[in-house]
C-alpha angles and dihedrals in degrees: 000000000000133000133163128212112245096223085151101052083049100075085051110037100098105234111209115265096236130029129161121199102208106231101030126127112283110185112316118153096224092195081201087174098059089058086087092051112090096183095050090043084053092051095050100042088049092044106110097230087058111129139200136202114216133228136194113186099287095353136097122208113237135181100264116262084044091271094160125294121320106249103186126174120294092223096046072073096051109155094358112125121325109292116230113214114229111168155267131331122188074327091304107121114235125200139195115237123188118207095180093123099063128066108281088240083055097046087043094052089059098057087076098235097340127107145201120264131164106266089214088071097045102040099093097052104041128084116281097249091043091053088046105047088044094057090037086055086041092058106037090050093046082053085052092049099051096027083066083115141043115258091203095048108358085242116142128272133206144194125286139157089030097298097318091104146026127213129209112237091202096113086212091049112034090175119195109214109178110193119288118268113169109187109219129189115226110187134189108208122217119212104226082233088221083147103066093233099113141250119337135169134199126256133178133190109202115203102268094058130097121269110280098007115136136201151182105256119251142166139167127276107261111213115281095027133125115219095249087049087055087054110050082036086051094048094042089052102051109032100014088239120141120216131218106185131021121194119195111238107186136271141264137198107239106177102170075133124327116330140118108208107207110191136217140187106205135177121238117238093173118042097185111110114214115173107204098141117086096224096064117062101169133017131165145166108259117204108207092260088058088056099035085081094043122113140187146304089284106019122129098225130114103272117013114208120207114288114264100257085072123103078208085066088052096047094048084043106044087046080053100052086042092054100038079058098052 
């Protein structure tokens, strides 16, 4: 398997002007040095224009009619749950509250008139601070529910700097977890196009999809990888295609729960499929007419592409726009 990396079509691939990867941070101050300071934690968590942004299991609140994220007073939330500083917002402090103990219609009655939707779904269509901060709080509150307990001795953990670690309460251990972050390659696979035919790219469904939905392929860094390595291994392991250049795309934040998604945009030196790894059932080369009928996630139409909150939907459509202006 060999690949290089592409560092001289870089300086002149043209990159779009704008692009916005939905859930990333938009503008929230993280005072992450204030995290170590308990008075002025105190201070924050007690001001009366403190706000908190609420979680149920999987589930965001969010101001009724999908307006933007439900951002209700800290202290309406007084002794419920344990809150998770973020940041700063406009110099408000904002936190993080999981409801996830209580029954989802208690923890509902208490969003005064909001309610708890799947941020998958709203992404797309909130502002982009709203979209961030909910998916930030998402994936902070789903670390502290399944962080409950030491990895090294089972002992306990509890809280500390503000929610950004935990710390182990058995006296012989004393374990540091910091929250859960997995880097993962996505990758939009050119077809070298040595045939005449046009511009393809690559797409995968891997066997928990729906039928006829259709992907980038992606897959975590293994230990000892660098991300280019991750991507030509991933590729060659799920389609048996061999790359000869890989472009960085950009990143985005996927906490759902704990991932950081980091794109490319690679050439194909090989064009023959082979599917030899279990995860992937089907995978083709599209031409840009295969994909133009194409509709979403949940659509009922021939062939379904990755919701837009996806940077797997920015990668298929700005490969689309490149190759329509070739």
């Amino acid at each position: 398997m060999w690949f290089a990396v592409d560092r001289a079509s870089n300086k002149d691939f043209q990159w779009p002007q704008e692009r916005r990867f939905i859930y990333a941070d938009a503008g929230l101050d993280r005072a992450h040095l204030r995290r170590t300071d308990p008075a002025w934690l105190a201070a924050a968590s007690s001001a009366p224009d403190a706000r908190a942004v609420v979680v149920w299991q999987e589930l965001s609140a969010v101001a009724r009619g999908a307006r933007g994220a439900l951002k209700v007073s800290l202290g309406s939330l007084s002794g419920i749950g344990e809150p998770v500083f973020l940041g700063l917002a406009d110099d408000r402090p904002m936190f993080a509250v999981d409801l996830s103990a209580l029954p989802r219609a208690k923890a509902e009655a208490m969003l005064d008139g909001g309610c708890f939707e799947d941020l998958r779904r709203l992404g797309p269509v909130l502002p982009a601070f709203d979209a961030g901060i909910l998916a930030y709080a998402r994936g902070l509150c789903h670390w502290h529910r399944t962080q409950r307990h030491c990895g090294r001795c089972g002992r306990p953990t509890r809280i500390e700097r503000a929610g950004h670690q935990r710390i182990c309460t058995g006296p012989e251990c004393s374990g540091v977890h910091f929250p859960r972050t997995d880097p993962a390659v996505i990758v939009l696979v050119e077809h070298p196009d040595d045939d005449g035919i046009g511009p393809r790219c690559l797409l995968g469904r891997a066997g928990r999809f729906p039928q006829r939905a259709f992907s980038t392929l992606a897959g975590f860094v293994e230990p000892g990888e660098t991300l280019e390595q991750a991507v030509a291994r991933e590729v060659f392991e799920e389609s048996g295609i061999e790359l000869d250049a890989v472009r960085y795309y950009g990143s985005q934040p996927w906490p759902f729960p704990a991932s950081l998604m980091i794109g490319f945009h690679a050439r194909a030196r090989t064009t023959s499929i082979r599917l030899e790894d279990d995860e992937i059932v089907e995978a083709d080369w599209f031409t840009l007419d295969s994909l133009r009928a194409a509709g979403d996630w949940d659509s009922d139409t021939e062939l379904r592409l990755p919701w837009h909150d996806s940077i797997a939907r920015m990668l298929i459509e700005d490969w689309r726009a490149r190759a329509r202006a070739r």
